[in-house]
Structure formats: C-alpha cells, structure tokens
C-alpha positions as CSV (number, residue, x, y, z in Angstrom):
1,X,33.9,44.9,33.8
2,X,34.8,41.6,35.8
3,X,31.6,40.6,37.0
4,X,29.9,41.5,33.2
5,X,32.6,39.3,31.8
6,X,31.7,36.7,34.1
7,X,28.3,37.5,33.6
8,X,28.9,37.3,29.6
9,X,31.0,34.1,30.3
10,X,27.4,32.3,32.0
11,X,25.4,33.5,29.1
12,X,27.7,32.2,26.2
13,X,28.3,29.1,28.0
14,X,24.7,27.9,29.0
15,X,23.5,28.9,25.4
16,X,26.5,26.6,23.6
17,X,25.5,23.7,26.5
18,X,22.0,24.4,25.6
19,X,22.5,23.6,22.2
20,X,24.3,20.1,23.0
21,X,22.6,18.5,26.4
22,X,19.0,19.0,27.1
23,X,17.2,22.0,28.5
24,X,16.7,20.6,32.0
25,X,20.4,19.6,32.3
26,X,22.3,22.6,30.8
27,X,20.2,25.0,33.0
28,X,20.2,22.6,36.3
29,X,24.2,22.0,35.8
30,X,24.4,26.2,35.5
31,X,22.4,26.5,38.9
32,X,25.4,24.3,40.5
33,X,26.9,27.8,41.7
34,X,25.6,27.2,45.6
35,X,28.4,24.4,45.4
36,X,31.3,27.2,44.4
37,X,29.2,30.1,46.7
38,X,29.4,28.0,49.7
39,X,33.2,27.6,49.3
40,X,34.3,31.2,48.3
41,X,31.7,33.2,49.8
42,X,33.2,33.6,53.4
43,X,36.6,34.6,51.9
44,X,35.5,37.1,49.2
45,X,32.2,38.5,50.7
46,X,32.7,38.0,54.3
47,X,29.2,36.3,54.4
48,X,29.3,32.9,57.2
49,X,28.0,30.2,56.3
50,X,25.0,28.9,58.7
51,X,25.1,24.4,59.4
52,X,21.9,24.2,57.6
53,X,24.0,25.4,54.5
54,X,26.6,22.7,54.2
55,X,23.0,20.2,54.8
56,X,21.8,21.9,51.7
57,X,24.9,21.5,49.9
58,X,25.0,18.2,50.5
59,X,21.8,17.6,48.8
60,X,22.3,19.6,46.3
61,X,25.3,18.3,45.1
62,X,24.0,15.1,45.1
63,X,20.8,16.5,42.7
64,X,23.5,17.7,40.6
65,X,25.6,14.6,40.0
66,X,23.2,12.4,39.4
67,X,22.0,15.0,36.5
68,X,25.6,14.9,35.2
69,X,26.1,11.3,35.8
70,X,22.7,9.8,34.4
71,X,23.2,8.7,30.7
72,X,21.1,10.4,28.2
73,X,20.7,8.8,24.5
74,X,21.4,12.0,21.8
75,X,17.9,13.4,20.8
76,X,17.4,15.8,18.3
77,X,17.3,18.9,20.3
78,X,20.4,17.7,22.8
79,X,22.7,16.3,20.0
80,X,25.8,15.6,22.5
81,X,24.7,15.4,26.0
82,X,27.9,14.6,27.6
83,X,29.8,17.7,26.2
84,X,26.7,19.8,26.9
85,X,26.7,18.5,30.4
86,X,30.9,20.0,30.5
87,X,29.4,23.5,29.1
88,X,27.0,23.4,31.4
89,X,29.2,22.7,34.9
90,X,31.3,25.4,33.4
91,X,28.4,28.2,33.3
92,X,28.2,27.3,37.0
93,X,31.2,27.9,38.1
94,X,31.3,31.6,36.1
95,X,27.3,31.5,37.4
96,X,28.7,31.9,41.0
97,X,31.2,34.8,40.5
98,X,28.5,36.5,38.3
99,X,26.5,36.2,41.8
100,X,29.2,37.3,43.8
101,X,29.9,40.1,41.9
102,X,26.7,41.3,41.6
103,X,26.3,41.1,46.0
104,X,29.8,42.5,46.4
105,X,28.6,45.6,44.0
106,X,25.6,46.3,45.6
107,X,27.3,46.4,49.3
108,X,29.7,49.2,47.8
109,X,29.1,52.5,49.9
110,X,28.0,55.5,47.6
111,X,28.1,53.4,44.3
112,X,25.0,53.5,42.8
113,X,23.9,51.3,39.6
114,X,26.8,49.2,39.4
115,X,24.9,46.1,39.4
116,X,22.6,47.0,36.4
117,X,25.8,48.4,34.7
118,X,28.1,45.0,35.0
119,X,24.9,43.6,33.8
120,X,24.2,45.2,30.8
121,X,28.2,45.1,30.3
122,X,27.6,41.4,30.8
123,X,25.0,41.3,27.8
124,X,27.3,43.3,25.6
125,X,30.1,41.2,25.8
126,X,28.4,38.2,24.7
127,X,26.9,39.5,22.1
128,X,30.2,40.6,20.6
129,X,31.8,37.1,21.3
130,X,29.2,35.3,19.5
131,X,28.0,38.0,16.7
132,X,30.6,36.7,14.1
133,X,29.1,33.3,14.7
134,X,25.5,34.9,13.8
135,X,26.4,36.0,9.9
136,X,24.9,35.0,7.8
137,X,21.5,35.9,9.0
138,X,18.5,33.7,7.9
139,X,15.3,35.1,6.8
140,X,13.7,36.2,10.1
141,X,9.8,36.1,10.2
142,X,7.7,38.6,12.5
143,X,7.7,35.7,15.0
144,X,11.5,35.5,15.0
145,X,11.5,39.4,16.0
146,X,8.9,38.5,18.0
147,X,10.8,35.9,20.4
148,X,13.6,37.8,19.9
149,X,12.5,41.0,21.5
150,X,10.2,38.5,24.3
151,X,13.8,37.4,25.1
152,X,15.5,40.1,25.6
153,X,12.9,42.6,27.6
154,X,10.8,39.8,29.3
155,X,13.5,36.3,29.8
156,X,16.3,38.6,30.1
157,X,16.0,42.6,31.2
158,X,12.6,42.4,33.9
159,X,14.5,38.9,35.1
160,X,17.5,40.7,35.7
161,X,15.5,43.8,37.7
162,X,14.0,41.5,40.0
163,X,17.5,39.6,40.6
164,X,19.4,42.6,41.5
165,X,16.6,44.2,43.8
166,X,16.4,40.6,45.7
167,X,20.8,40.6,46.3
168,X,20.0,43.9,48.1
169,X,17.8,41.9,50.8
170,X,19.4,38.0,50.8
171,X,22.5,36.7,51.0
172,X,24.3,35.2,48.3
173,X,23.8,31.9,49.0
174,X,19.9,32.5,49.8
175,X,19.2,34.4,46.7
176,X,21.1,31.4,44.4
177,X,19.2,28.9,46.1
178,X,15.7,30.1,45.5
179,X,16.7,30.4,41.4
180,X,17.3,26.8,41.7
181,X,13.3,26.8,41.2
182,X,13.7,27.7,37.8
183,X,15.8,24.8,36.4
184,X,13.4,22.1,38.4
185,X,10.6,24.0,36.3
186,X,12.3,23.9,32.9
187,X,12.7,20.2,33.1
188,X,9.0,20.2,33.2
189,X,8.4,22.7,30.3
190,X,11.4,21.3,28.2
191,X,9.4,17.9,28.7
192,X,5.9,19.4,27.4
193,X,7.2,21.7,24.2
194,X,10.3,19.8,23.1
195,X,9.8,15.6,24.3
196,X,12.9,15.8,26.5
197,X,11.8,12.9,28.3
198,X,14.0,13.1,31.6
199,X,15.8,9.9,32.8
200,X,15.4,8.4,36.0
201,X,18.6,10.0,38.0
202,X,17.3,13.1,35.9
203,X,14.2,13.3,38.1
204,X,15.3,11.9,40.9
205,X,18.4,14.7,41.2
206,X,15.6,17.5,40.2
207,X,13.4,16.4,43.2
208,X,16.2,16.7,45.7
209,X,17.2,20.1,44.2
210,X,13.5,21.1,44.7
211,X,13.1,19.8,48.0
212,X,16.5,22.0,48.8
213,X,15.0,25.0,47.8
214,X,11.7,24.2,49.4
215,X,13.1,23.7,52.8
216,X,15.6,27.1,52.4
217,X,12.7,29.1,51.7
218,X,10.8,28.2,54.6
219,X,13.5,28.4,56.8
220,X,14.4,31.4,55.9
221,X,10.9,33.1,56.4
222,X,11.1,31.5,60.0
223,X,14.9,33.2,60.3
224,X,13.0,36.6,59.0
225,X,10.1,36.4,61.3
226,X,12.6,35.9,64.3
227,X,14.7,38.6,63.4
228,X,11.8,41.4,63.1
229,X,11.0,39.9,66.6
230,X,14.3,40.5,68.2
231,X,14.4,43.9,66.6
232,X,10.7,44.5,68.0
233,X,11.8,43.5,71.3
C-alpha cells in the first residue's frame, strides 16, 4: 500500500502538471528521480553507488534545471508552465520512491507478485482521488473509449510488465536512467502532434539528458560483458 500510494501520488501529479506545463517538461521534470535515487538508494536498498553515477548526476541535473529554469510563454495546451513545472518536480520526487519500492519488493524472499500488486494498488488509488473530479461525464465518442482503453492496456498495463521484469535484472538507478529515453522522445512527439515548440535551454537540457542515458547504457553492457567473463573464468 506505500509504494502504490506513491505510485498513485506520480500518476495524479504528472497528469495535473501535464495539464499546466508542456508535455516535454512535465514528463522530463517526473524523470528527475535519479537525482533523489542516487541520494536515498544506499540507505534504503543497500545498493552503492559506482563514480560514474555521481558523473551522470551531474549531467543530469543540469538537463533538468535548465528544463525548469528556461522560460516558456503559456500556449494553449501548457496554460501555466511555471506551476506545471512545480507539479512536475513533485511527481519526481514520489517517481523515485515508486522505483524504490518497486526494487525493494521484488528483492523480498518468498514474496511473489508484490510488485504488480502495489502497482495495480497504485492505479486504484488515483482513480479514486481524481474520480469526483471526472462527474460530470461528457459525451464520449467510440474514439474516446478507444484512447481510453489504448491507455490503459498499451501506455499503462504492458509498460508497467516490462518495468517490473527489468528491476528484477538492473539496479535502481540503472533501470531509472534508461526511462529517461522516454521524456527526450516525448519532447519530440509533443513537438509534431501538439506545436510545443521547445525553447533553447529546453533542447539543450534534453540533449544532455540523452547523452546521460546513452553513455549508461553502453557502459553498462561493457559492465555485463565483464561480469559473464569473470563468472566464465
């Protein structure tokens, strides 16, 4: 029940700074959790942190504040950017304890499914926090159901299945770091469905963010390759 009200906390969060900033921000500013990982990790997981992460952090968090920082004029679909931007830094911080959870769960001896249940607890809870605010319904079309439904067993249910077989292999830190692709990505689609044009310090915060992720996933293919050959040996 903690880790699915964090869990709940991220989804309500990101969807209200969604609303207010622009897609690329609210989702990059959610994907600020390595920041909080890297601090609390050691303590509540027992998981040491490598030199090569505090490099990465330091890159990272420098992607992020220029995101945060870089002034965005109010568009039509990101109304109040700076507020947004708050909503967003907030989901990242309940982001990270989702993540930790989720690892801590699945290192539990003889507990089985507790990840996909503090999940699905996760879902519930949101939707019970923001159902009130969904009355009274519009009149949905076949392609509202139709979205709806994409959301919820494609964006949200196989996503989730692949996230919790990957914290079985990485370490926190790893597995947070290669979902930073997806926010660098949504800046791009965000720019080619909706006209969020990204500012300068957007972009340039995006490309460092990238190339933190690009370098983490090579390494750590080179740190997986060395480790089957030590075990070999």
């Amino acid at each position: 029940l903690m880790v699915g009200a964090a869990f709940g906390a991220t989804l309500v969060l990101f969807v209200t700074a969604n609303t207010l900033t622009t897609a690329a921000n609210a989702i990059v500013l959610q994907y600020s959790a390595p920041l909080y990982i890297l601090i609390f990790a050691p303590k509540l997981l027992g998981e040491a942190n490598r030199p090569r992460d505090f490099a990465l952090m330091a890159v990272l968090a420098t992607g992020v504040l220029l995101l945060f920082l870089g002034q965005q004029p109010a568009v039509d679909t990101a109304p109040d950017p700076a507020v947004g931007n708050r909503f967003g830094l907030a989901a990242g911080v309940t982001w990270a304890l989702t993540l930790m959870g989720l690892r801590w769960l699945s290192l539990q001896p003889g507990v089985t499914n507790a990840s996909g249940t503090a999940v699905v607890a996760g879902n519930a809870i949101a939707c019970l926090v923001c159902l009130p605010m969904a009355f009274p319904l519009n009149e949905p079309t076949l392609v509202d159901w139709g979205v709806v439904v994409y959301l919820g067993v494609v964006q949200t249910s196989l996503a989730y299945v692949c996230l919790l077989r990957g914290l079985d292999h990485l370490r926190t830190i790893e597995a947070t770091l290669l979902l930073l692709i997806e926010p660098v990505t949504a800046g791009i689609w965000a720019w080619l469905v909706h006209g969020e044009v990204p500012g300068s310090a957007a972009l340039l915060g995006s490309g460092l963010i990238f190339a933190a992720v690009v370098f983490e996933a090579v390494q750590g293919s080179d740190d997986q390759v060395m480790s089957l050959g030590e075990r070999t040996e």
